[in-house]
C-alpha positions in Angstrom: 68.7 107.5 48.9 68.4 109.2 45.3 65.9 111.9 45.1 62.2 111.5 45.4 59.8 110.9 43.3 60.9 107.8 42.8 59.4 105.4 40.2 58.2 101.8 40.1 57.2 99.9 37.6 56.4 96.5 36.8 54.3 94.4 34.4 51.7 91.1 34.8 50.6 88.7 32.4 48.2 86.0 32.4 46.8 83.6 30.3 43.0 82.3 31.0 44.6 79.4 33.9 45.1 80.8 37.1 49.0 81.7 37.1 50.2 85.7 36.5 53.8 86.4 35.5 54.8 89.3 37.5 58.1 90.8 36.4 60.0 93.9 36.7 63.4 94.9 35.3 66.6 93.3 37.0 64.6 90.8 38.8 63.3 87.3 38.5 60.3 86.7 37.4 57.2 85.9 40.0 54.3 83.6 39.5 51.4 84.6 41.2 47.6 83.6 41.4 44.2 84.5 42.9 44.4 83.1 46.7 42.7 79.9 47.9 40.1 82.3 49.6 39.2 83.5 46.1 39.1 80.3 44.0 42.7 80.0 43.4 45.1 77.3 43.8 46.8 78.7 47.5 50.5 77.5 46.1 51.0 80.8 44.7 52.4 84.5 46.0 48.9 86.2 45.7 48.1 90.1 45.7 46.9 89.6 49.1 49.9 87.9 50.2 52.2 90.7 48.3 50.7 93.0 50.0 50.7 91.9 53.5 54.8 90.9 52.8 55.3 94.0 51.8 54.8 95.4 55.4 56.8 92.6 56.6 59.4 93.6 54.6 59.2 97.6 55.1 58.7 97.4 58.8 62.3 95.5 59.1 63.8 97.7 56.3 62.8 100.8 58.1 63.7 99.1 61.8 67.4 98.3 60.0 67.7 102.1 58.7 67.0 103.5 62.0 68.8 101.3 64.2 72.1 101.8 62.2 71.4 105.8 62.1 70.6 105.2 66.3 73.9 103.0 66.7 71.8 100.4 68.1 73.1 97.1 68.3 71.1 94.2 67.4 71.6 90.2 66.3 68.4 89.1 64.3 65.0 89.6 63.6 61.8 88.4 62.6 58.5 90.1 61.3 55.5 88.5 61.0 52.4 90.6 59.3 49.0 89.5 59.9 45.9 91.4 57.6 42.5 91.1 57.9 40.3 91.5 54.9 36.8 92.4 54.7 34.2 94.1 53.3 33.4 97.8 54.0 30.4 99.7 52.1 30.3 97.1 49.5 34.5 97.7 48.9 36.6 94.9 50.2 40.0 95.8 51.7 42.1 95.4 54.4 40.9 96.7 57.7 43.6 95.9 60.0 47.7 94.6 59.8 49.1 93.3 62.6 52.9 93.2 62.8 54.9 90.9 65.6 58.5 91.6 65.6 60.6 89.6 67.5 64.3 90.8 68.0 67.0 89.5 69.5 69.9 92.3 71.0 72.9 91.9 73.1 72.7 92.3 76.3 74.6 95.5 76.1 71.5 97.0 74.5 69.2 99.0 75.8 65.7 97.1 76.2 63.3 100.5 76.0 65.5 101.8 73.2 65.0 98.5 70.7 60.9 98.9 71.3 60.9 102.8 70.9 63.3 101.8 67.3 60.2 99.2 66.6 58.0 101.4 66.9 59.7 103.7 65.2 59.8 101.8 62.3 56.5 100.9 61.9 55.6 104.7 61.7 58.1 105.4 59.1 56.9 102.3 56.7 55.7 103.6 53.3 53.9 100.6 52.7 51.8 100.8 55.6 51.4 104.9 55.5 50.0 104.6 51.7 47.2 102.2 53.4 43.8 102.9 55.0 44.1 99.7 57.2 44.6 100.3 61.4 48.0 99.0 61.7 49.3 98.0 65.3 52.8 96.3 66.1 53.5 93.9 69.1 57.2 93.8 70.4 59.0 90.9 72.1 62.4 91.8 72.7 65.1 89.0 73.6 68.0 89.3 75.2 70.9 87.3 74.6 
């Protein structure tokens, strides 16, 4: 890892439809729009959705980190990020993320020590430690 602070930057443009080009440098562009919830087409990556991958994406990131530091064995994994949005003193935002991971290990591998490395995870996210939303993670571990 370089040194912190690190920097992110990326820009969105729109035109009066409902599509956003999201782009930042060295990757592809993104089209996004307004979700189905809020008037938009629901065929499009929206905010909402962004965000909600984004914990997705840093929970397993973080899991991956930590289980090659911990010398943990595993085969595959999936994340799936549920958030709830709502409206709190007149401000909406997300209240709650829930996170299932399901991960498949060898049977050589320690069943406690794949949830505690979950867990583990899920604490260290960035993306959900820069939120205000309760976040909670559910664990099924699968042996193969």
């Amino acid at each position: 890892m370089s040194d912190l602070p690190h920097l992110y930057k990326v820009n969105v443009a729109g035109t009066p439809d409902d599509n956003l080009i999201t782009s930042a440098n060295n990757l592809p562009d993104l089209t996004t729009a307004a979700p189905k919830s809020f008037g938009g087409p629901g065929d499009k990556w929206s905010p909402e959705d962004l965000l909600i991958a984004a914990v997705a994406n840093c929970t397993v990131l973080s899991f991956k980190a930590i289980a090659r530091a911990s010398k943990m064995d595993w085969l595959s994994i999936e994340c799936e990020s549920e958030g709830v949005l709502d409206k709190v003193e007149k401000k909406m935002l997300f209240t709650r993320i829930n996170t299932r991971v399901k991960l498949l290990i060898p049977s050589s591998t320690d069943t406690e020590k794949a949830v505690k490395l979950l867990n583990k995870a899920e604490e260290a996210c960035l993306i959900s430690n820069s939120l205000t939303a309760e976040s909670h993670i559910e664990c099924e571990i699968v042996v193969s």
